[in-house]
DRENZAZA-609076 format. One record per residue (C-alpha): residue number from 1; x, y, z negated. Coordinates in nm, 4 decimals. Layout:
// DRENZAZA-609076
{resi=NUM; u=X; v=Y; w=Z}
...
//
This chain:
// DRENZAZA-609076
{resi=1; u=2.2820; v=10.1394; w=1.4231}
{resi=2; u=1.9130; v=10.1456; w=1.4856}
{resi=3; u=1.6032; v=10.2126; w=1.2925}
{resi=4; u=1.5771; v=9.9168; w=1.0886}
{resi=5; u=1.9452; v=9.8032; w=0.8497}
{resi=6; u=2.0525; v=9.4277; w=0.9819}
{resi=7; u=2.2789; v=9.3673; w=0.6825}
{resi=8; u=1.9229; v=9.2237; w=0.4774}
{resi=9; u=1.5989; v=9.1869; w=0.5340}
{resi=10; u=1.4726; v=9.5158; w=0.3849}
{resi=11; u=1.1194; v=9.5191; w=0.1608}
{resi=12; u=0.8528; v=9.7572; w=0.3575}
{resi=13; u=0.5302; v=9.9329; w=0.2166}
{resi=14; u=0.2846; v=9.9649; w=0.4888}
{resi=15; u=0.0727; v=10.2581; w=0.5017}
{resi=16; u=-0.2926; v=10.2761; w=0.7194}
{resi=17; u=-0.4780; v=10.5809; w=0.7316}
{resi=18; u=-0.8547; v=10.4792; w=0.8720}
{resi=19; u=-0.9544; v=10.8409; w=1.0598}
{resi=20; u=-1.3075; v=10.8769; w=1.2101}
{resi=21; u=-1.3621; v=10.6843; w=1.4641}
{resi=22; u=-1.0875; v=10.4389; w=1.3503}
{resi=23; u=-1.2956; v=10.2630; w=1.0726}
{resi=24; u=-1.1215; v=10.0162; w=0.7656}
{resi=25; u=-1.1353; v=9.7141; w=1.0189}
{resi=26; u=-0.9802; v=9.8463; w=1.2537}
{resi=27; u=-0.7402; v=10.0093; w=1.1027}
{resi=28; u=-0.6655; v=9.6941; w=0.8614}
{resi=29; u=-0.6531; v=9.4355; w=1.1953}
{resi=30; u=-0.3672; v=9.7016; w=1.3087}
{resi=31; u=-0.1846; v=9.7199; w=1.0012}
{resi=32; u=-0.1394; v=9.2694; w=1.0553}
{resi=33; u=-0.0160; v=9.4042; w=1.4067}
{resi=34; u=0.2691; v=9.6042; w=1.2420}
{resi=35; u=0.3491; v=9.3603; w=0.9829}
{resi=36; u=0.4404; v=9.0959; w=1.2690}
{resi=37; u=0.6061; v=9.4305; w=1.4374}
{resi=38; u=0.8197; v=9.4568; w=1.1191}
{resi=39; u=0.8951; v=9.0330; w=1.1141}
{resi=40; u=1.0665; v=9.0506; w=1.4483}
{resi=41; u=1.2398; v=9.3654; w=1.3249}
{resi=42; u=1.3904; v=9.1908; w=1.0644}
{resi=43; u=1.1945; v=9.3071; w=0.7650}
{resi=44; u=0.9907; v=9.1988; w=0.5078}
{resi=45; u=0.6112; v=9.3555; w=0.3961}
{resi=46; u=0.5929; v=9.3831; w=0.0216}
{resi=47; u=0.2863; v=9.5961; w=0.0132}
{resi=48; u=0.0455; v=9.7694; w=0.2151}
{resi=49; u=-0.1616; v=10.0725; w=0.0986}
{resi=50; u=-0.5077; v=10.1645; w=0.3356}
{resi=51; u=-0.6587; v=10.4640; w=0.3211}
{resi=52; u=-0.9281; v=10.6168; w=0.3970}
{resi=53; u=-0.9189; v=10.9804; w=0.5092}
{resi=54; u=-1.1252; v=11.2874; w=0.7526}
{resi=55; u=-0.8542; v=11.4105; w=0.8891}
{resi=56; u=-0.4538; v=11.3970; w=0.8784}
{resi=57; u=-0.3161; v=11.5595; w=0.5960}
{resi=58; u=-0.0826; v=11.8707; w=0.8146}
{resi=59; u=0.2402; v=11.8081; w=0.5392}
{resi=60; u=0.2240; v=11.4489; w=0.4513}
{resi=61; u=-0.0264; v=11.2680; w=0.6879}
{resi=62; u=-0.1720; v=11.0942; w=0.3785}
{resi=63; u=-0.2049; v=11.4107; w=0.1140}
{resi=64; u=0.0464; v=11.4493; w=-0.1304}
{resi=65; u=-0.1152; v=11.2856; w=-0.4621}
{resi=66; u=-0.1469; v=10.9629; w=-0.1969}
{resi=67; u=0.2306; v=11.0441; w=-0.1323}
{resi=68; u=0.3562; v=11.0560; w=-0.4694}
{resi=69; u=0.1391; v=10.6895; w=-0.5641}
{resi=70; u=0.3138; v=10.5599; w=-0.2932}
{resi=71; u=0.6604; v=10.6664; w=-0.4066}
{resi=72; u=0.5524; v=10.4894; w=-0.7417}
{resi=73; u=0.4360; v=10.1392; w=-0.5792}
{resi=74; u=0.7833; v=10.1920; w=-0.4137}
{resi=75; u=0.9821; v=10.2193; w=-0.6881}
{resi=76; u=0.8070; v=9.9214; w=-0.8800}
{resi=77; u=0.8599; v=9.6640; w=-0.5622}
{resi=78; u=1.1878; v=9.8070; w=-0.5164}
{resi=79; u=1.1050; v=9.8802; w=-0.1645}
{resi=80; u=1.3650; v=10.0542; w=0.0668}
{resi=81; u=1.1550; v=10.1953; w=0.3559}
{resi=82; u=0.7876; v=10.2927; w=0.3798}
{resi=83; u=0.6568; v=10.2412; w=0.7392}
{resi=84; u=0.3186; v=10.4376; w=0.8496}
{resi=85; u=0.0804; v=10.3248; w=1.1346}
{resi=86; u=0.0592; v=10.6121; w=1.2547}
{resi=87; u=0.3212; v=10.8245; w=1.4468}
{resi=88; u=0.4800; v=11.1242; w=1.2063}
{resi=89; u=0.5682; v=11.4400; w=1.3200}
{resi=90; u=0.9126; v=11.5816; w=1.1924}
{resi=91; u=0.8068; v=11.7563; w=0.9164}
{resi=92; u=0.5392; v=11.4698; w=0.8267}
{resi=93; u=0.8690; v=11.2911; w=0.8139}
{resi=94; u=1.1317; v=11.5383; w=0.6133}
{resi=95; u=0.8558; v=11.6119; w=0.3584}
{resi=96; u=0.7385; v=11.2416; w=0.2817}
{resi=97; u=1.1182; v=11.1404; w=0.2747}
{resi=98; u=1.1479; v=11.4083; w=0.0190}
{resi=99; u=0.8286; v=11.3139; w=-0.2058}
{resi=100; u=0.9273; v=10.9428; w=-0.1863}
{resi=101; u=1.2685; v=10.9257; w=-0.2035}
{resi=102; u=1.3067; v=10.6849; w=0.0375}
{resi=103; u=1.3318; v=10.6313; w=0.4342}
{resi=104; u=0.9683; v=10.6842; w=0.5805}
{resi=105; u=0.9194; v=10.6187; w=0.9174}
{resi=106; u=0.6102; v=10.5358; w=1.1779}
{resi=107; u=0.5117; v=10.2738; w=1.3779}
{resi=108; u=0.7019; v=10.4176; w=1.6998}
{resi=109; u=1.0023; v=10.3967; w=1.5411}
{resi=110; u=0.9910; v=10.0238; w=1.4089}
{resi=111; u=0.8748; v=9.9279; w=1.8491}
{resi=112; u=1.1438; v=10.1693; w=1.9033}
{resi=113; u=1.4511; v=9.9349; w=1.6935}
{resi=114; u=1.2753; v=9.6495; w=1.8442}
{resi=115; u=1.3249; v=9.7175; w=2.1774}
{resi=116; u=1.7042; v=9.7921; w=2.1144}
{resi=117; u=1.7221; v=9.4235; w=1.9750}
{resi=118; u=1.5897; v=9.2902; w=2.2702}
{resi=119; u=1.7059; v=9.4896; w=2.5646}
{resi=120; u=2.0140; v=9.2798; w=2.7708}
{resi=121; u=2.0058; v=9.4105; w=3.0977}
{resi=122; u=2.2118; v=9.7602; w=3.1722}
{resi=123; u=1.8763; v=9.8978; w=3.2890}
{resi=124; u=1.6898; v=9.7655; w=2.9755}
{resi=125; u=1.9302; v=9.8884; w=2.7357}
{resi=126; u=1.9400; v=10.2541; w=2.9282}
{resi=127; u=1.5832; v=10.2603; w=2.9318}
{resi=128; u=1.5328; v=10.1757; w=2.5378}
{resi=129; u=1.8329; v=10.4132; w=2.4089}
{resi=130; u=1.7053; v=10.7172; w=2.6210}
{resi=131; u=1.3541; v=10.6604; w=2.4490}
{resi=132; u=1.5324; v=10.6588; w=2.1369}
{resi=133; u=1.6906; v=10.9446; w=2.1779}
{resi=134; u=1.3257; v=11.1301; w=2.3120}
{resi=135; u=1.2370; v=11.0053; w=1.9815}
{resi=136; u=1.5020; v=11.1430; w=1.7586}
{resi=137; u=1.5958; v=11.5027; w=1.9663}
{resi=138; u=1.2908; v=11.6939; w=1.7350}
{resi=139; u=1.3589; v=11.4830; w=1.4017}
{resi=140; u=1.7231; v=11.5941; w=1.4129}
{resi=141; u=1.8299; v=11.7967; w=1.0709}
{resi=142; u=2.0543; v=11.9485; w=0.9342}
{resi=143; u=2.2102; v=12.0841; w=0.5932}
{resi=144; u=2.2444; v=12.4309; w=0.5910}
{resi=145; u=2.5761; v=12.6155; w=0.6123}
{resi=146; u=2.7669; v=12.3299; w=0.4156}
{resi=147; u=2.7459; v=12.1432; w=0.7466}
{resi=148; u=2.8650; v=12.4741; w=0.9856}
{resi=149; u=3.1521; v=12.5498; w=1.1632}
{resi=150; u=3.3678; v=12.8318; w=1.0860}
{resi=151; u=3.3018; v=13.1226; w=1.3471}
{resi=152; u=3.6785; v=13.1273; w=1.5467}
{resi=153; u=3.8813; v=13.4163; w=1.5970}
{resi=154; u=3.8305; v=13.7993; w=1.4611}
{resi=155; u=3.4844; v=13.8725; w=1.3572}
{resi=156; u=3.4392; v=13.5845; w=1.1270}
{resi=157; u=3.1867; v=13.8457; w=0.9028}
{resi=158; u=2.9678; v=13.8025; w=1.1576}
{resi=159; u=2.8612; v=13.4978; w=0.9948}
{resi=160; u=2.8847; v=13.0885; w=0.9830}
{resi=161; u=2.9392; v=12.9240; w=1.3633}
{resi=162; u=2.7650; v=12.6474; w=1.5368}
{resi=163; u=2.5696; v=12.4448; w=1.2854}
{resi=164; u=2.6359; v=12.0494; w=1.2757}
{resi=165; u=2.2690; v=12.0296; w=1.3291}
{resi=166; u=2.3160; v=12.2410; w=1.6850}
{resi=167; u=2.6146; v=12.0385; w=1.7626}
{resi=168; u=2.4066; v=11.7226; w=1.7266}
{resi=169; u=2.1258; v=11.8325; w=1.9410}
{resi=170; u=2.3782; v=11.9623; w=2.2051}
{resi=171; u=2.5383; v=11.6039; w=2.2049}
{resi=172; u=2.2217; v=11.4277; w=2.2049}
{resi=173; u=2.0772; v=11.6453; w=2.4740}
{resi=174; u=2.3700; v=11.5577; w=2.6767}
{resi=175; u=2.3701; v=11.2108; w=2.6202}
{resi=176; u=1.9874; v=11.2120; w=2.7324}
{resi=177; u=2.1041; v=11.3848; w=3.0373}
{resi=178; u=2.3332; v=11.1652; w=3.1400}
{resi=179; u=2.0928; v=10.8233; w=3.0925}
{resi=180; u=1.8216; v=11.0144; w=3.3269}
{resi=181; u=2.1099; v=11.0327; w=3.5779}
{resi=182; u=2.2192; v=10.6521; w=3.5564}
{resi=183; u=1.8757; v=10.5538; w=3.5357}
{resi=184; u=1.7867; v=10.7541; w=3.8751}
{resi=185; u=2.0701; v=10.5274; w=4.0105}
{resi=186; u=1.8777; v=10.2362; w=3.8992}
{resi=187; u=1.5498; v=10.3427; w=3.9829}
{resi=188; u=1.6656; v=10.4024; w=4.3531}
{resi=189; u=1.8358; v=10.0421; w=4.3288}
{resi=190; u=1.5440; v=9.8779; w=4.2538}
{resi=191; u=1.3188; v=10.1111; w=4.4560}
{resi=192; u=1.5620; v=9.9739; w=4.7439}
{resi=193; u=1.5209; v=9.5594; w=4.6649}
{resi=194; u=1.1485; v=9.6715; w=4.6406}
{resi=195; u=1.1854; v=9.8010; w=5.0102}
{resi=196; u=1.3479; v=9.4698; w=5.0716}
{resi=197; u=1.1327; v=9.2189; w=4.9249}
{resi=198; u=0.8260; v=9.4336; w=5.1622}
{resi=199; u=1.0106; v=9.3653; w=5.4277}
{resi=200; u=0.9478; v=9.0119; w=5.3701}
{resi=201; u=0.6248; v=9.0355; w=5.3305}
{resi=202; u=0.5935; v=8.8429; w=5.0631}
{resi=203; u=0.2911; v=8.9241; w=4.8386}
{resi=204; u=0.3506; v=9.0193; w=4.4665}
{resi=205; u=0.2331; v=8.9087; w=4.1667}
{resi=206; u=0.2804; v=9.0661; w=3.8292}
{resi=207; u=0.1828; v=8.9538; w=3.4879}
{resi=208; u=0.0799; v=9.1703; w=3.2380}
{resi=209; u=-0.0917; v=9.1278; w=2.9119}
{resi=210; u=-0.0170; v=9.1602; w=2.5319}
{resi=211; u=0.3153; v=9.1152; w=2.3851}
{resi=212; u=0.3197; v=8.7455; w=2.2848}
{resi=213; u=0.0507; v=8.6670; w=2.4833}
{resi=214; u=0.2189; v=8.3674; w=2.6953}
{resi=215; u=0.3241; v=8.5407; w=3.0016}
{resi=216; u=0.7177; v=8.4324; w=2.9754}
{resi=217; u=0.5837; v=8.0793; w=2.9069}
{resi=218; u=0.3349; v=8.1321; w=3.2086}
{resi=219; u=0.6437; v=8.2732; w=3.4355}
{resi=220; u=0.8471; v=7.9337; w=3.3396}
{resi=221; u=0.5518; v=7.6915; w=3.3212}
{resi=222; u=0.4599; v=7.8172; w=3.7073}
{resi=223; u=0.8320; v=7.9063; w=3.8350}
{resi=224; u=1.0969; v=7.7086; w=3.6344}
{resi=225; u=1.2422; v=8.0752; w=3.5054}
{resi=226; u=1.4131; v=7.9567; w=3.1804}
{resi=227; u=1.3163; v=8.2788; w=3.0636}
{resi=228; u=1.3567; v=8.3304; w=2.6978}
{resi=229; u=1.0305; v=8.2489; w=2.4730}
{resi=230; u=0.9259; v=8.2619; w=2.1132}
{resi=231; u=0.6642; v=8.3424; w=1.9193}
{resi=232; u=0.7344; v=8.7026; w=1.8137}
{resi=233; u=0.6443; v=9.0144; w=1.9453}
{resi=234; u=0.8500; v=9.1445; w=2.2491}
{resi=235; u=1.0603; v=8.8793; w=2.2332}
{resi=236; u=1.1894; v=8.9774; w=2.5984}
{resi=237; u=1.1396; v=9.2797; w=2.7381}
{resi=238; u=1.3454; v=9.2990; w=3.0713}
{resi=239; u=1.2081; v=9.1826; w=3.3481}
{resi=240; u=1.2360; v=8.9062; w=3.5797}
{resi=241; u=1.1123; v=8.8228; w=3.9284}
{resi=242; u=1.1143; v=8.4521; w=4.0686}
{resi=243; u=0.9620; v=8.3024; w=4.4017}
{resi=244; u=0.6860; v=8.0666; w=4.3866}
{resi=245; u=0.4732; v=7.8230; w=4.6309}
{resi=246; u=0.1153; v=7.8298; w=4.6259}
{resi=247; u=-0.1255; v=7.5454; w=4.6805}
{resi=248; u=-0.2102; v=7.6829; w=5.0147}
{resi=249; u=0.1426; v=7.6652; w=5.0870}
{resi=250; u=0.1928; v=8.0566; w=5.0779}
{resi=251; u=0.4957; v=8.2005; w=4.9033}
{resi=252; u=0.4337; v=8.5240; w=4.6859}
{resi=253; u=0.6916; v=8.7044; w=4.4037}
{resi=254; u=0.5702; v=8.6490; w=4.0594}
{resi=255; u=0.7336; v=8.9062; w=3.8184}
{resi=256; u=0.7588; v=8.9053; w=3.4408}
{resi=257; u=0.7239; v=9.2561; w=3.2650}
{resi=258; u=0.7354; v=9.4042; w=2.9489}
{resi=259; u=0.4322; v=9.3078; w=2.7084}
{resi=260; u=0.2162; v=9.5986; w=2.6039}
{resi=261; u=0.0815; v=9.6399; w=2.2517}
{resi=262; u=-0.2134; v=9.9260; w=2.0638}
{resi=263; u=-0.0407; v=10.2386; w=2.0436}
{resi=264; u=0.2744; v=10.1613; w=2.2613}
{resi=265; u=0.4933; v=10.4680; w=2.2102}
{resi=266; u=0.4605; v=10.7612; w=2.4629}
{resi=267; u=0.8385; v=10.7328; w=2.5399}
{resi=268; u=0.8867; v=10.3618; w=2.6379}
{resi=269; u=0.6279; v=10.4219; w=2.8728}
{resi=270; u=0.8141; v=10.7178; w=3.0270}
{resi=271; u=1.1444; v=10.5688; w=3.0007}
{resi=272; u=1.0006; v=10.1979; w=3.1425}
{resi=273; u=0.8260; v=10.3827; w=3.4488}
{resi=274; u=1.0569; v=10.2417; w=3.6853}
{resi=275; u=1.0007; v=9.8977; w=3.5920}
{resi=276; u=0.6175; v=9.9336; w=3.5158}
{resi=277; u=0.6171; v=10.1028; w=3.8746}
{resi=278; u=0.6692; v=9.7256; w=3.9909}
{resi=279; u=0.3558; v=9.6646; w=3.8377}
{resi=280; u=0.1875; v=9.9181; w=4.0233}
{resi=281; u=0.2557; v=9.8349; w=4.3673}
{resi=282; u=0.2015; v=9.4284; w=4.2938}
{resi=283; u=-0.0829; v=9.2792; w=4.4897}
{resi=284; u=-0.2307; v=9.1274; w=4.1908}
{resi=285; u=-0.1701; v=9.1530; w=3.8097}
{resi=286; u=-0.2769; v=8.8615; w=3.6467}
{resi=287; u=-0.3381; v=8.9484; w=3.2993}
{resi=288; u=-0.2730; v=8.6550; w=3.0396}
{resi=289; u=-0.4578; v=8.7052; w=2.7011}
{resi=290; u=-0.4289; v=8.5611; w=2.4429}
{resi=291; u=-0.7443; v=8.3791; w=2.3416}
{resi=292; u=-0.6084; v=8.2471; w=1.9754}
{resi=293; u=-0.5690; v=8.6515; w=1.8741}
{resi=294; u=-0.8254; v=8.7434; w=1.5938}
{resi=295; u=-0.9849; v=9.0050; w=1.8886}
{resi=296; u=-0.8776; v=8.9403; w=2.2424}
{resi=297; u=-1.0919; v=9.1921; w=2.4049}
{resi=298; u=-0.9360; v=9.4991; w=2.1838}
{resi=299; u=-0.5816; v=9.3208; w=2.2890}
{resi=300; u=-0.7398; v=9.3539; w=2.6716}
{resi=301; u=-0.7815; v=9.6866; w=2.6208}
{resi=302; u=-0.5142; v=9.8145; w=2.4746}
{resi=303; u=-0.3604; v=9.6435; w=2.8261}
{resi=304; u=-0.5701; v=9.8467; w=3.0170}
{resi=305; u=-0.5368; v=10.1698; w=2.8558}
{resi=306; u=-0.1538; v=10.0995; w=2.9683}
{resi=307; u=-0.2371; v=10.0161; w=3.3172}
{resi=308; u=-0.4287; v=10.3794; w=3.3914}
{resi=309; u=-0.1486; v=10.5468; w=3.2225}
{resi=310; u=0.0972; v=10.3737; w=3.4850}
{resi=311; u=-0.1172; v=10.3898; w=3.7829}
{resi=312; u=-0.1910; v=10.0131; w=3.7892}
{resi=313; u=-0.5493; v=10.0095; w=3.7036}
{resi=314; u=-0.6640; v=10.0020; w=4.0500}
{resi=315; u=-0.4844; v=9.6889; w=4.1379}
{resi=316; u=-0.6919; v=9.3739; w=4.1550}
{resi=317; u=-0.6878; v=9.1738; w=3.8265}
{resi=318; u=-0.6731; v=8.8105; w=3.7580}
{resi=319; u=-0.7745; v=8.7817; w=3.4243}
{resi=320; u=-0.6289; v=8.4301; w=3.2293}
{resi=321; u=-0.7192; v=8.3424; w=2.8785}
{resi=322; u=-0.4182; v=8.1328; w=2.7205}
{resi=323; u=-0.3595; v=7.9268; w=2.4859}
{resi=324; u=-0.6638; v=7.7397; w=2.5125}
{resi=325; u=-0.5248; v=7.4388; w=2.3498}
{resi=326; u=-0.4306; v=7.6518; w=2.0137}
{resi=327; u=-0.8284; v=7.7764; w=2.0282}
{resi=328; u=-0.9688; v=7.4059; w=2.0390}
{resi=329; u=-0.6932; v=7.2869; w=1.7272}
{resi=330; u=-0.8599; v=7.6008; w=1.5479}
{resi=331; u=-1.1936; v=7.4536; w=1.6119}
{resi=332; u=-1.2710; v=7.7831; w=1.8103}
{resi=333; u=-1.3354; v=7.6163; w=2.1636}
{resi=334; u=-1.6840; v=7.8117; w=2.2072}
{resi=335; u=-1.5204; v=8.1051; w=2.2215}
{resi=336; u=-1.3194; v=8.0185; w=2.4637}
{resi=337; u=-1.6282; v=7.9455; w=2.6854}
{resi=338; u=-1.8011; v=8.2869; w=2.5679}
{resi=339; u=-1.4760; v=8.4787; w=2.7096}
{resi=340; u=-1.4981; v=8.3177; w=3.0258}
{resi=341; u=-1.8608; v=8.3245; w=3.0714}
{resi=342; u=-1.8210; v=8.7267; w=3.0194}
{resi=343; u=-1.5654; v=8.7901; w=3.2601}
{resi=344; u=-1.6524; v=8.6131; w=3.5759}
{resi=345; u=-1.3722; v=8.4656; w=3.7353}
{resi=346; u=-1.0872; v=8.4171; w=3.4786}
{resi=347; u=-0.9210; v=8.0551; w=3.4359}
{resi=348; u=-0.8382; v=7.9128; w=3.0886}
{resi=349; u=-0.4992; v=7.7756; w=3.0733}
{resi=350; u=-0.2413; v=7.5974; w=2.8390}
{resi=351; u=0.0743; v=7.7316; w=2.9205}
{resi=352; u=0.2260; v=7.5266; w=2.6631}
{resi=353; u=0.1164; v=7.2028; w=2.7358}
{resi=354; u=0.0346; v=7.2976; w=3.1329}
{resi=355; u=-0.3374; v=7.1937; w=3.1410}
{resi=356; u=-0.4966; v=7.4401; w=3.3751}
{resi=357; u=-0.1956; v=7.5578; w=3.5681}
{resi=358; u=-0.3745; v=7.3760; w=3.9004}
{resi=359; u=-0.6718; v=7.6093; w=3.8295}
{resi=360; u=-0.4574; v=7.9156; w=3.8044}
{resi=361; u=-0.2673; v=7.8719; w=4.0899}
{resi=362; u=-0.5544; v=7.8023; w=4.3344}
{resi=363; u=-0.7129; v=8.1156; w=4.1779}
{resi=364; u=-0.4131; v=8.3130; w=4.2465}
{resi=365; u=-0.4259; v=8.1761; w=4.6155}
{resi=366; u=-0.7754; v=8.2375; w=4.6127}
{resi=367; u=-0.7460; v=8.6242; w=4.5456}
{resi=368; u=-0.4624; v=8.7019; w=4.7150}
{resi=369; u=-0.6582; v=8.5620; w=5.0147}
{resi=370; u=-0.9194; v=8.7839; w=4.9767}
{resi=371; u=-0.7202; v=9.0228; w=5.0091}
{resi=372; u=-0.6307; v=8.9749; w=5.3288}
{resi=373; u=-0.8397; v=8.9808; w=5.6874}
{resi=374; u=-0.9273; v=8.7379; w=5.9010}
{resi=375; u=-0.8453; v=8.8033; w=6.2254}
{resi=376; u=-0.8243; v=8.6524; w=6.5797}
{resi=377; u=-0.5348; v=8.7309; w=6.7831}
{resi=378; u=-0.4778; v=8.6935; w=7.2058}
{resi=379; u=-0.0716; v=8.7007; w=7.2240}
{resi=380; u=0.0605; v=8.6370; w=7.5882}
{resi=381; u=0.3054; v=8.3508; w=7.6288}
{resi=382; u=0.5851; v=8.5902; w=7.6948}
{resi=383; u=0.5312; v=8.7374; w=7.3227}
{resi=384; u=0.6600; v=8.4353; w=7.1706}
{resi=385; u=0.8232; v=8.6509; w=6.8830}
{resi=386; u=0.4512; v=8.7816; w=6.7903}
{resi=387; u=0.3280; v=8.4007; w=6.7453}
{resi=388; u=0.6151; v=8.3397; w=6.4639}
{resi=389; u=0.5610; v=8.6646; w=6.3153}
{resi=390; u=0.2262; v=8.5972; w=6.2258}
{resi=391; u=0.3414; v=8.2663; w=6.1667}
{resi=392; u=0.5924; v=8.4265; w=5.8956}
{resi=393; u=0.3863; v=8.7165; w=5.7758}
{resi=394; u=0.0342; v=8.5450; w=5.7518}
{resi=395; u=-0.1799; v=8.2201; w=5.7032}
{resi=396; u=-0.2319; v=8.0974; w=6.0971}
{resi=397; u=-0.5489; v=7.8825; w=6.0833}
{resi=398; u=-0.5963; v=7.7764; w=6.3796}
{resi=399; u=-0.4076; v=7.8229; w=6.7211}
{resi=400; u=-0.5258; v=7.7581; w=7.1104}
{resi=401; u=-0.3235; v=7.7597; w=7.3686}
{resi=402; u=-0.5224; v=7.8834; w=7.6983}
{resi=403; u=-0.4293; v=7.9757; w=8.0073}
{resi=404; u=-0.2355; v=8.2643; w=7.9598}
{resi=405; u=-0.2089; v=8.3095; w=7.5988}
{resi=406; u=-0.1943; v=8.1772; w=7.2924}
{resi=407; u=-0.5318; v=8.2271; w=7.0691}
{resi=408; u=-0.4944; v=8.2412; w=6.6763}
{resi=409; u=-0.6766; v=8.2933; w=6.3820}
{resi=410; u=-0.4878; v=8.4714; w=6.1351}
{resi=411; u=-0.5184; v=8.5591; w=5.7944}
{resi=412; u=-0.3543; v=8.8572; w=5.7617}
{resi=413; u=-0.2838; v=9.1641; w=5.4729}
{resi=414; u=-0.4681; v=9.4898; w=5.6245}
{resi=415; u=-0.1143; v=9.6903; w=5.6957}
{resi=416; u=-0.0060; v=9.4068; w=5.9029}
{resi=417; u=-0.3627; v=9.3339; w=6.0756}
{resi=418; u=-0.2623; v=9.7338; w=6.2039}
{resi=419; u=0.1087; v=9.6493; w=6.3041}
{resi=420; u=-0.0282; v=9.3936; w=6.5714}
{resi=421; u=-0.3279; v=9.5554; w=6.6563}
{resi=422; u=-0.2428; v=9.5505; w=7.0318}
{resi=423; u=-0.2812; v=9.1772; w=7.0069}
{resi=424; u=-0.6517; v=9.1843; w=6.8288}
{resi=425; u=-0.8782; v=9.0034; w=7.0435}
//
């Protein structure tokens, strides 16, 4: 069962706390982010409740006079749960559950149940339940000596047994143990097919962005994925890696990955590492944003603030501002020319009605050429198995055939232009 009851759509009271530097705006604009977050759970907002404090309250995050109103608005909207913005430690937890009478849980836990909806793949589902369980290890509690087992054998004075509460960590603990073992299994698995798709030589290409940004309508706009889109938040999140053709006529891997969102829980990250590490070693990220959103640059960096956490944020970007046709219904098409006139370089696009794709995919070609060398190459006739690996591993733009050798110029990524360095000319 996760976080969040399926039999009906429960009634939620959502509860901001603005802390210096977070100011109202902010904090409101992230409050609409978890009220779509608790949509695609399967929930319904009721009420929301902002406030405005210097510091966390140590007991009850909000103070307890702040607690006890909200256990009153609860009880009047006949709300079951009362999700805060903000993560809660354990006792933050135990002592609001106690003050409201009611489940009270944080915004981790709601991405948490969503991810656990949405995982399909072995890996996916691994990956989400041993977050989970990262999550719910410290928040484990028990009930005193009522839940205890009875000490075996002579010597019983010396007391109650093994609590339930110990029992349930040990199981837990063990259960967390064993996903990090099938999970190293996987990670070496795909660590391998990474190996092999090198090998190939084939360039990659990851998108990244926001979570319902566009990028699993980009992937099937651009590669004919029939991966699964709608217009919720982390509506997939297993990836998906498909081959596509470039104007140019060169052949790269274009993968799909999990979308990122403001205050993405500590443990997805950890437990998604060995998928994100795909993103990592890509040749290029392009980065779809979303330019209907209310603030697309905070959305960009939230991104980013993902990407240095996972190693990524020295890979070259591509950056792609979607949903351009949704900006000019809105009557918002100037800012769709402000975005792009502040960040050099980026394409708009349309991934749902395809305008633009042309632009993105010579733009792709464009920087994945750039980051490669041009080179000329002298390879004697005898070497024919040099010519058609450069023909295979790089862009041959021209090629002479002289007396004794063949003369090309080759466009080439810098590992390979030091593989056939005897050949430089």
């Amino acid at each position: 069962m996760t976080l969040i009851e399926r039999e009906r759509r429960e009634r939620i009271v959502l509860v901001g706390v603005a802390v210096p530097p977070t100011t109202i705006d902010d904090a409101e604009s992230s409050l609409d982010e978890l009220s779509a977050l608790i949509d695609t759970a399967g929930a319904d907002e009721v009420e929301r409740v902002l406030q405005r404090r210097d510091s966390p309250d140590a007991a009850t995050f909000v103070g307890k006079g702040k607690a006890e109103e909200l256990r009153e608005i609860s009880y009047q909207l006949d709300a079951d749960t009362v999700v805060f913005d903000e993560e809660l430690t354990p006792a933050q937890s135990r002592n609001l559950e106690k003050i409201l009478g009611r489940t009270a849980i944080d915004r981790t836990a709601v991405i948490l149940d969503i991810f656990a909806q949405h995982a399909h793949t072995q890996e996916g589902k691994a990956q989400v339940e041993l977050a989970m369980l990262r999550y719910r290890l410290p928040r484990l509690r028990g009930k005193g000596k009522a839940l205890s087992q009875q000490a075996g054998g002579i010597g019983t004075r010396r007391g109650p047994g093994e609590t339930q509460l110990e029992v349930d960590r040990r199981r837990l603990v063990r259960r967390v143990t064993k996903l990090e073992a099938d999970l190293k299994v996987l990670t070496k698995n795909r660590r391998t097919q990474r190996k092999a798709r090198a090998r190939s030589r084939l360039q990659t290409v990851a998108l990244v962005g926001y979570t319902n940004a566009g990028k699993s309508t980009v992937l099937n706009l651009l590669t004919d994925a029939g991966v699964l889109v709608e217009d919720r938040l982390f509506a997939t999140v297993d990836p998906t890696t498909r081959r596509l053709e470039l104007p140019g006529g060169e052949r790269v891997l274009l993968s799909d990955t999990v979308g990122f969102v403001r205050k993405l829980p500590t443990q997805l990250v950890e437990a998604f590492r060995s998928t994100l590490e795909e993103v990592a070693e890509s040749d290029l990220l392009v980065h779809v944003v979303d330019a209907s959103a209310a603030d697309p640059e905070a959305q960009m960096a939230a991104v980013h603030t993902v990407l240095r956490e996972i190693g990524a944020d020295e890979v070259p970007e591509l950056l792609v501002f979607n949903k351009s046709d949704l900006v000019e219904g809105m009557g918002r098409g100037e800012e769709v020319k402000r975005l792009l006139d502040r960040h050099r370089g980026s394409v708009p696009l349309s991934a749902a009605t395809g305008e633009g794709v042309e632009g993105l995919l010579e733009a792709v070609g464009e920087r994945l050429r750039l980051l490669s060398r041009t080179v000329e190459m002298l390879v004697p006739y005898e070497r024919g198995d040099v010519v058609a690996a450069l023909h295979r591993q790089g862009e041959v733009l021209s090629e002479v055939h002289e007396d004794d050798a063949t003369r090309l110029r080759v466009r080439l990524p810098d590992p390979d232009v030091n593989r056939f360095a005897d050949f430089l000319a």
